[in-house]
N, C-alpha and C positions, 0 to 999 in steps of 0.2 A: 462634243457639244451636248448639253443638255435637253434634253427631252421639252417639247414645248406641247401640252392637248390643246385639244381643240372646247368650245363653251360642247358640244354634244360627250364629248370621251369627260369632261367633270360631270355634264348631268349623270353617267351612268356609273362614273365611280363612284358619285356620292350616294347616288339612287334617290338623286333628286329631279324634278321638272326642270327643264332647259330655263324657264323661265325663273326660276327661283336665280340661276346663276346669274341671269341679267339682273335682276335684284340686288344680289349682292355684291357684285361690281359696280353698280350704279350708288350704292351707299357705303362705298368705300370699306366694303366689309371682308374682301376676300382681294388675295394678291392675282393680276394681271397685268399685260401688259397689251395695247393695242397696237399693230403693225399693219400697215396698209388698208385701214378702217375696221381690223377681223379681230377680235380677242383671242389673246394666246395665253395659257395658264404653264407656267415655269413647275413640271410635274413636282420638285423635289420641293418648291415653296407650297403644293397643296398641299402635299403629303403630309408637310411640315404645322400646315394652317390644320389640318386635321386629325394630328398630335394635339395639338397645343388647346385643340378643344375636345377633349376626349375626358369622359367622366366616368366609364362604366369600366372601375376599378374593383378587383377583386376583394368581397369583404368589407370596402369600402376603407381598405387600405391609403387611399390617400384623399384627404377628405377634403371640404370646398373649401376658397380662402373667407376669410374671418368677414369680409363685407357681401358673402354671397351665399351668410348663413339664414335668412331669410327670402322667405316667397309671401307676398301678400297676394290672395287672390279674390277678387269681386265680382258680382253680379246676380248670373242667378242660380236657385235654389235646386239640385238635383240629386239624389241617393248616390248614384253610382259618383258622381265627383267627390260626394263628404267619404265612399269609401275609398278613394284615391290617396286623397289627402292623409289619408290616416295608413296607409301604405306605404306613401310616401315617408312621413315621420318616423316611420319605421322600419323605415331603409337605409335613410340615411341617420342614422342617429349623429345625435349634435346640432342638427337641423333642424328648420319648422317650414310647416307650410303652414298660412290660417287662411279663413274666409271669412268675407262680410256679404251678408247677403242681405245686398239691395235691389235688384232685381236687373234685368238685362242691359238696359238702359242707363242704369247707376254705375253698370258695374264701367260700360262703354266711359261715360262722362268721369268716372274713377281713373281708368287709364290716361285718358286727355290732361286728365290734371295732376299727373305722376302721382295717383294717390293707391298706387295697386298696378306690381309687376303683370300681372295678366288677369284680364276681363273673362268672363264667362255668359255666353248671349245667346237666344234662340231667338229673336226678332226677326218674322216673318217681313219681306218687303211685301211692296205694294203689287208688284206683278205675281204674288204670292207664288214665283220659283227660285227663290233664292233670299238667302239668309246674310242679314247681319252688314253685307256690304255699303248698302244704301247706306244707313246710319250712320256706319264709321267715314264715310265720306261725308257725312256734315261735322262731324266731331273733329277730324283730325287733318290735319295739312299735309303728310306723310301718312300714306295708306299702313297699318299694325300688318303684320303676319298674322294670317287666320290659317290656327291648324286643329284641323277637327276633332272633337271630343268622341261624339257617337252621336248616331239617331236615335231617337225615341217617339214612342208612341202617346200620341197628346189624346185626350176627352175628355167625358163625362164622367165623373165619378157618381157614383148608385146605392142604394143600401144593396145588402147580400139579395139575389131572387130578385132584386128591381119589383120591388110591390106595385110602386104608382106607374110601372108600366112607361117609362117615360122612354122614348125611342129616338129621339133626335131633338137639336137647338129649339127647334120650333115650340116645343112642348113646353119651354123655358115659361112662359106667356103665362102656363094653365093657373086656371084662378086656385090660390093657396099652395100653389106648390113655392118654398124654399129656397133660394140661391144662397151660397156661402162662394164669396168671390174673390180672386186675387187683386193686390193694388197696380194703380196704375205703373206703369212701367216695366212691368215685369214683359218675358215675351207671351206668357200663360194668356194673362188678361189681353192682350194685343189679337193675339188669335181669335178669343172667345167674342170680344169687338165685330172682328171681321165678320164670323158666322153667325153673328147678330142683326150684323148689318145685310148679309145676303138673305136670310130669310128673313127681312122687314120687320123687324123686332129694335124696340127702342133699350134702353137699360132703364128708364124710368117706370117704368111698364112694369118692370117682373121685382116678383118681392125677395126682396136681398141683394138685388144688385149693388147696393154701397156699403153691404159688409163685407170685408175685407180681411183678409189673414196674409201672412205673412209667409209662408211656408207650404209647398205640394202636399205634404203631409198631415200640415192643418186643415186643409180641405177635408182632408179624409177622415181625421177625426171629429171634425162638426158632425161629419154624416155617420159616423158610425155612434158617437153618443145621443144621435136625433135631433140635434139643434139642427140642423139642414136635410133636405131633400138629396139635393144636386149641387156639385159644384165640378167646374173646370181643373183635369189636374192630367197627371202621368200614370201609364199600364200599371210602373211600378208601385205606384202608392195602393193602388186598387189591390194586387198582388199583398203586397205587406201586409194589409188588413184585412184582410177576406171580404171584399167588396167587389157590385158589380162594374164592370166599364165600359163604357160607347164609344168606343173609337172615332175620331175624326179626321186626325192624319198621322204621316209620321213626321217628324221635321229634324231639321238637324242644328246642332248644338255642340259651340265650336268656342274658342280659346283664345282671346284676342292678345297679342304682345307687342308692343314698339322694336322693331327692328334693333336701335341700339343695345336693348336687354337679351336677344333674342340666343346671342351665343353663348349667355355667362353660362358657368359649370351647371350652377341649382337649377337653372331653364331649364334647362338641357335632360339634366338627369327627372325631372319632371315629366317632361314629354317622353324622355326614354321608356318612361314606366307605360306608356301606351301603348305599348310594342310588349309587352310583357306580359309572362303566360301568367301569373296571379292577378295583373288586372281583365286579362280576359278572361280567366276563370271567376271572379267576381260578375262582369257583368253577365256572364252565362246562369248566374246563378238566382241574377233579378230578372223579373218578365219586363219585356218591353223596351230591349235594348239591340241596337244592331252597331258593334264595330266595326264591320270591314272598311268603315276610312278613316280609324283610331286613330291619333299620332300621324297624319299625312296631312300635307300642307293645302289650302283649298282655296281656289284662284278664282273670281268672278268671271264671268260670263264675258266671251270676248277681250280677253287676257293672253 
């Protein structure tokens, strides 16, 4: 008779969350069969299922099919992603990854509307301990797979030596100091919102709040050519340019994908690269980044 595991013996042959396997049997994505209310997995059909998606070919000897030679990816704006990306094309040759960067938000309502294989989001919720989940539950009617990018460090961007001495959001206020700000939507601007709003600070108030850039790294270069004081951005950009930084917090910055896309090969070898020593030797090499929940799948709160 053949071998029958049990949902715990696939979480740990896959080295995946028990819950991921209910996931995946619940959306008809992985072979089972239920016998007296218990799920029993037919081992030679996982093994089988676990062939059959297997990407991490030698050389890249055997290469994705002809409709999974694209990845579009949307949302928001981060260093360590555009060096992914460009890793990625580089791995697989024949392949592409691109990005549109609309910001957290966009990228969320991208996905929703099939216009972009995976979203890219740092949107702080409202109980400001956890990311991303709220939103995609007003977006989508089937919860995407959220699987984590990396943390990074959010602030203040500074000139080099912080001349005007500016030490915290509050200081945003002081008469003639500069904001160069991110657009709505983004998760940057959402945060900088929030810590405006707790230290009693309107956006009307402070000068620059409706100039706008498009990019963490536009930030940084308003402030490094003088058109700005201060603006909202990442460790890294402040690192890139030799600028100061004020830390606010760290948050995390995750990967949103519709379940049905979630196995093809190019996904796959995508997320593979997250687990891999050149993309961790990359982000070792920018300030302001923590992997250790790279490429792992990240499940809300009471899940």
């Amino acid at each position: 008779m053949k071998r029958l595991m049990t949902t715990k013996e696939v979480a740990e042959f896959l080295n995946i969350h028990e819950k991921m396997v209910y996931t995946l049997v619940s959306e008809k994505a992985m072979p089972a069969t239920k016998i007296a209310g218990k799920w029993l997995f037919p081992q030679y059909l996982i093994e089988q299922w676990v062939e059959n998606n297997t990407i991490n070919f030698p050389d890249n000897a055997r290469p994705l099919t002809s409709n999974q030679r694209l990845i579009v990816l949307a949302g928001s704006n981060d260093l360590l992603l555009d060096t992914t990306i460009t890793l990625f094309n580089r791995s697989f040759s024949g392949h592409l990854a691109v990005f549109g960067n609309i910001g957290s938000m966009g990228g969320v309502q991208a996905l929703r509307n099939n216009l972009c294989h995976i979203a890219a989001s740092h949107l702080i919720q409202d109980d400001e301990a956890d990311y991303n989940f709220q939103f995609a539950a007003q977006e989508f009617e089937k919860m995407p797979v959220v699987v984590n990018f990396c943390r990074r460090l959010q602030g203040l961007l500074v000139r080099k030596n912080n001349p005007l001495e500016i030490l915290s959001v509050a200081d945003l206020a002081r008469p003639g100091l500069r904001l160069v700000n991110r657009s709505l939507g983004t998760g940057t601007r959402l945060l900088l919102d929030r810590e405006l709003q707790k230290a009693g600070l309107r956006g009307d108030k402070i000068i620059g709040y409706d100039r706008e850039v498009a990019r963490h790294m536009d930030v940084g270069l308003e402030i490094l050519a003088g058109r700005a004081d201060v603006g909202p951005g990442i460790e890294a950009v402040a690192g890139a340019l030799d600028l100061d930084f004020l830390p606010l917090r760290w948050e995390r910055f995750d990967l949103l994908v519709s379940k049905e896309v979630f196995f093809e090969k190019a996904i796959q070898a995508f997320f593979g690269l997250l687990q891999s020593e050149p993309f961790k030797e990359a982000g070792r090499a920018i300030k302001g980044y923590d992997l250790t929940m790279a490429g792992k799948i990240v499940f809300q709160d009471g899940q």
